[in-house]
C-alpha positions, 0 to 999 in steps of 0.5 A: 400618857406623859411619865416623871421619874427618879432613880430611886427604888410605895401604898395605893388609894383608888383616888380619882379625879373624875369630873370638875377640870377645876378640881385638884389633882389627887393623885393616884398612889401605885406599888409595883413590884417591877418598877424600877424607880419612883415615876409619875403618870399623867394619863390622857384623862388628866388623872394622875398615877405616882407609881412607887417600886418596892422599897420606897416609903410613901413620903419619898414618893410624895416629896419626889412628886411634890417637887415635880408638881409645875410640870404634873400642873402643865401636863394636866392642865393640856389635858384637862383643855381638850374639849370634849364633845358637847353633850345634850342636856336632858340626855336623849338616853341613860346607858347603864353598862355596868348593869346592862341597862338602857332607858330612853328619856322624854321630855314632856314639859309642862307647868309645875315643879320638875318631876321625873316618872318611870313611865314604862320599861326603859323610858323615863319622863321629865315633866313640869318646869325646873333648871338644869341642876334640879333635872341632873338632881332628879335623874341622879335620885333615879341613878341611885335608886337603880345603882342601890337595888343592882349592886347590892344582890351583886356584891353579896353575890360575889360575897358568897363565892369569896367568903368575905364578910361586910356590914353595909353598902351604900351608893353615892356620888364621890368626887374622886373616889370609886369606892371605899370599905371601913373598917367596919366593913360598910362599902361605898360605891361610887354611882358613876360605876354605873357607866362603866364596863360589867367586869370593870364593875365586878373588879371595883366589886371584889377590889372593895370586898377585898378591903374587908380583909386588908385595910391596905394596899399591901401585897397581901390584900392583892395577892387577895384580889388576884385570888378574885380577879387574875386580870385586876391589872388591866381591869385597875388600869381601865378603871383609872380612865373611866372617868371619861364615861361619865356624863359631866351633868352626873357632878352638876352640883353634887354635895356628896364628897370623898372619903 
C-alpha cells in the first residue's frame, strides 16, 4: 500500500472500485480520530482510501487529493496491470462463502437457447447454446436469487437483536458500492457480498442497519457500529480488499449502477 499525505488536521462512504480496471477511481472517504494529517491510500487492490483527521472538512481533503490526483493515477494504474490468474469460464464451482455455500456447475451443452437448472443440491447445469455474457447473466439471476433468500432471514435477524428498524432490502450488482440504506430505510446489498467472509458480511450487515439511525458517517453512527460489531475496523479494512474475491465474470455487462 503506498500512502500521500499533508500536514493538515473529515465523512465516509463505502465507495469501491470493484471490478472494471477502466473504471475511475472512487475514492474511499475515512474520519480518523487518530490521524494526524489528511493522507492518501492506494491499496494493493488498486482501491483507494482519502483518510481524513478530525478537524478537516471534506472539501479540504478533496482539493488536497485532487492536487494529488497524477500520482494516485500512477500508483493505480501499477496496480490495476498486475495480471490476475486466468479464471476458467463457466466456472467449475461458485463458493458462496458469505452463506457457506458450495455449488458445482455442469456444462451439458446442447442446441436451443442457454439455460441454467438447479439440478440437485449443490450442482447446477448450464444447458442449451449462449455467449459468454448470457452464461454470466444466467448465473448472476441464480446469484441474486440466492443472495435475496440468505440475506434477508439474516438482516431481520441482526435487526431483531439490535433494535433497529428498516422498510426494505434488495440485492444488486453495484459497481462500487457494497451497500446502501435511504432514508427511508430500504437497504441495498451489493451481490458480490456473496464472496466475501460470513463476519465480513455480518459487519456490511449492521454497518447498513446502522444507516438507519445515522445517515452519516459521523462518530455517533460508529459509536453505533462499534455497539454492533467491536472489531468494525478490521472487518472495514477487509471489506475495502474485497474486491479481489470477486469473479470478474460477475461484472460482465452488468447494467446495475451505484447509488
Amino acid at each position: 500500500m503506498h500512502r500521500a499525505s499533508i500536514a493538515d488536521n473529515t465523512a465516509s462512504t463505502m465507495q469501491l472500485p470493484l471490478w472494471d480496471a477502466n473504471t475511475p477511481v472512487a475514492p474511499r472517504l475515512r474520519h480518523s480520530h487518530r490521524a494526524r494529517r489528511v493522507s492518501i491510500r492506494v491499496h494493493e487492490d488498486a482501491s483507494v482510501e482519502l483518510v481524513v483527521p478530525r478537524g478537516v472538512s471534506e472539501a479540504r481533503a478533496r482539493a488536497f487529493l485532487a492536487s494529488r490526483s497524477q500520482w494516485v493515477d500512477e500508483q493505480v494504474r501499477q496496480r490495476r496491470t498486475v495480471a490476475r490468474p486466468p479464471e476458467p469460464f463457466p466456472p467449475p464451482q461458485l463458493h458462496l462463502n458469505a452463506i457457506d455455500e458450495r455449488w458445482r456447475l455442469h456444462v451439458a451443452g446442447g442446441s436451443g437457447r442457454a439455460r441454467l437448472h438447479v439440478v440437485a443440491p449443490g450442482l447446477l447445469e448450464l444447458s442449451g447454446h449462449g455467449e459468454r455474457a448470457q452464461w454470466a447473466g444466467l448465473l448472476r439471476k441464480f446469484l441474486l436469487t440466492r443472495a435475496q433468500q440468505q440475506f434477508a432471514p439474516m438482516l431481520a435477524a441482526l435487526a431483531d437483536q439490535y433494535g433497529f428498524s428498516y422498510t426494505q432490502l434488495s440485492v444488486r450488482v453495484l459497481r462500487s458500492r457494497w451497500g446502501s440504506c435511504s432514508a427511508r430505510g430500504r437497504i441495498t446489498l451489493n451481490l458480490a457480498l456473496l464472496f466475501q467472509r460470513p463476519r465480513v458480511a455480518r459487519y456490511l450487515l449492521l454497518h447498513e442497519l446502522a444507516h438507519t439511525r445515522h445517515m452519516n458517517h459521523s462518530r455517533a453512527f460508529w459509536r453505533c457500529v462499534a455497539d454492533c460489531e467491536p472489531q468494525w475496523r478490521e472487518l472495514d479494512r477487509e471489506l475495502l480488499r474485497g474486491g479481489r474475491l470477486s469473479p470478474r465474470w460477475l461484472a460482465l455487462n452488468f447494467a446495475e449502477g451505484a447509488r
